[in-house]
N, C-alpha and C positions, 0 to 999 in steps of 0.2 A: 417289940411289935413285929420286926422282920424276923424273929423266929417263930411267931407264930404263923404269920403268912407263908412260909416255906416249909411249917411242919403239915398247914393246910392243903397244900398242894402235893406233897407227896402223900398223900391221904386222897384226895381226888382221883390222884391215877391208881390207885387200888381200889377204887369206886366202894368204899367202905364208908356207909351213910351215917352208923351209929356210931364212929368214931369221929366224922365228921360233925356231929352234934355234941362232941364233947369238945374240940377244939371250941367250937363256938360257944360254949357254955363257960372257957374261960377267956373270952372276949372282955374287953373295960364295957362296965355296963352305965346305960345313964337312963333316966325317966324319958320316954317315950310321948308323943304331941298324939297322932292318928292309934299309938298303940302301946303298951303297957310299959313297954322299956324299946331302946334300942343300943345296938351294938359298934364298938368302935372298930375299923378294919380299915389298915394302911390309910389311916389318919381321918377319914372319915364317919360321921355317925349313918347306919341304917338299923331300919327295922331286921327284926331278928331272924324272920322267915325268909326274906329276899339274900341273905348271906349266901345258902348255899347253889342261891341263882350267878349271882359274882364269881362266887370259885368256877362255876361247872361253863362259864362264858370265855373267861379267860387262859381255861384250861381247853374248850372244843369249839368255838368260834369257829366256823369260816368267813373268813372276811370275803370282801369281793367288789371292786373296782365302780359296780353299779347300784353300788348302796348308796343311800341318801340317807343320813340317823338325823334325825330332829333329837337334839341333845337340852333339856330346860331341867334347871333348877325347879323344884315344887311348888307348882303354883306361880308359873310364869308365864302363864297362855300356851300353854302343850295345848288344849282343847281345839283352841282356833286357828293354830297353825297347822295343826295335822289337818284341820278341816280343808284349808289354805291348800297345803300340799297335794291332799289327795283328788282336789279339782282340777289344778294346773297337772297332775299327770295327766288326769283322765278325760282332759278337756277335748282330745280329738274322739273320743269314744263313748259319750255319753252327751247327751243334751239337759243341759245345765239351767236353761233357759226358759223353752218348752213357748207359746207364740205370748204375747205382748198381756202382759199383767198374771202371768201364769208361772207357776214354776216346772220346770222339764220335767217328765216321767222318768225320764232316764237318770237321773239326777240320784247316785247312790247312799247321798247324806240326808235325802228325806226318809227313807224308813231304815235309816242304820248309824249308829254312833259312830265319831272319827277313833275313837279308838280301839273299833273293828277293823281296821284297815290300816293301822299302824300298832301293831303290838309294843309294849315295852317289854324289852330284851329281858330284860334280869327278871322282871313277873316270870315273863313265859320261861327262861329256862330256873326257874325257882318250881315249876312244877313238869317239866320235862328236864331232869336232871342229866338222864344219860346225852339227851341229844339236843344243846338251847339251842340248834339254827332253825326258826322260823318258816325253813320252806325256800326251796331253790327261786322258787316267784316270785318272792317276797322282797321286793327292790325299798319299798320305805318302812324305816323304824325306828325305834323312840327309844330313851334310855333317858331316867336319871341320876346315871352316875357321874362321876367327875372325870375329868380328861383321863387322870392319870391312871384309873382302873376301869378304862375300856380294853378290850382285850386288843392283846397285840397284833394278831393276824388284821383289826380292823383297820389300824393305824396303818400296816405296812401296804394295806390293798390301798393307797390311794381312791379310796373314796368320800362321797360328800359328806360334809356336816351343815348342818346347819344349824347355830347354837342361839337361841332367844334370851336375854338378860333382861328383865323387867327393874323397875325401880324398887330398892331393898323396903322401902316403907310400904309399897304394895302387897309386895309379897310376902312380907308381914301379916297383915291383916289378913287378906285373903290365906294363909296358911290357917290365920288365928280358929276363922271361921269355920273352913271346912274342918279342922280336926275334931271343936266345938263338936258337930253335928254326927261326924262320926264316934265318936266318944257318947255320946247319949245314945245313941243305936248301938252302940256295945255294951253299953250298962257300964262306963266309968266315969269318973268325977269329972265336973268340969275345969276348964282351964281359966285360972285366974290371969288378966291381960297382963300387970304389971310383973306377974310370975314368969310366963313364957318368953315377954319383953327383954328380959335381963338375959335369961336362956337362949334367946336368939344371936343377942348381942355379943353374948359368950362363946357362941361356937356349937349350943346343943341343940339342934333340929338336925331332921332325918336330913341324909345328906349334908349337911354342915361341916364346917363352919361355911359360911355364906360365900364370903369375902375371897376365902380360900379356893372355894368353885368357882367362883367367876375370873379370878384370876389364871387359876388355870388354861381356861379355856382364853382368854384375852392372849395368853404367850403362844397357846398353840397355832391361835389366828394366823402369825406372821409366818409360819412353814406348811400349813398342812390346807385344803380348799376347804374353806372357810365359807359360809354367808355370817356372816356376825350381825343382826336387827337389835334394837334398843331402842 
């Protein structure tokens, strides 16, 4: 596996794309939850499209000292903590409120999703390959990857994290669910519970093994600035 990820990367700095889809084409493959297969990379399972977001992060990253990444497992309340996040920044600059039984005009989460305003990293650079930084602005971001393939520059900027762990039966289901409903809006089979159940428990979902990510993330707690909520 570590020669595949070091023939990856010297393929990245030659910015050579259709070789980079052959490296990934002999990735370990496993059946896919939200998508038809995914791919194994430095121990982890991801969907197959997000791969060449992970290479082009860890490779051009700028980290930066006043970043705050909202880091969750899938299907961990990302939703309502970016929501969370992006008020507590913007609490002196917008009216939240608005007068007594009203909601604020100012208020940027009535007419816009929170994750317009927290992009995830490996999405956005999986379709801006040459360039994944976000934007000089861009102070909060989201990621679900695992500790260990965040890129380096993020780790060294001492900056925030803040990592959400939800209870593994939750996040179970609610994985169950949404992949269900995306998989019918794609045209594929559905997901039988007691099928995926085993495949959980085993290690195979996106971002998986479970245990393995949150552990991660539990060791970094003790060196790196941490909010750890659970």
């Amino acid at each position: 596996m570590a020669d595949s990820a070091s023939e990856s990367d010297s393929i990245l700095q030659r910015a050579d794309c259709s070789a980079i889809g052959t490296v990934i084409s002999t990735l370990p493959t496993q059946r896919g939850w939200t998508t038809s297969e995914v791919k194994l990379y430095q121990g982890f399972w991801h969907m197959d499209y997000v791969v060449p977001g992970i290479l082009s992060l860890q490779e051009s990253f700028r980290g930066n000292p006043d970043h705050i990444v909202l880091t969750t497992y899938p299907k961990s309340g990302t939703t309502w903590l970016k929501a969370f996040l992006v008020s507590i920044m913007n609490r002196s600059s917008c009216n939240f409120t608005g007068g007594q039984g009203q909601t604020g005009t100012g208020n940027p989460l009535v007419s816009s999703n929170p994750h317009g305003f927290v992009p995830i990293m490996e999405f956005h650079a999986a379709s801006n390959f040459a360039d994944p930084n976000a934007g000089d602005g861009q102070r909060l971001l989201g990621t679900h990857l695992p500790y260990s393939l965040l890129p380096k520059s993020m780790i060294e900027s001492g900056c925030k994290i803040v990592h959400v762990m939800r209870e593994p039966k939750d996040v179970f289901v609610s994985l169950w669910h949404f992949a269900c409903e995306l998989r019918k809006g794609d045209g594929l089979p559905p997901l039988a519970l007691d099928d995926v159940f085993d495949r959980f428990c085993d290690g195979f979902s996106e971002c998986g093994p479970y245990w393995d990510y949150e552990i991660e993330y539990w060791n970094a707690s003790s060196h790196q600035r941490f909010l750890f909520p659970f």
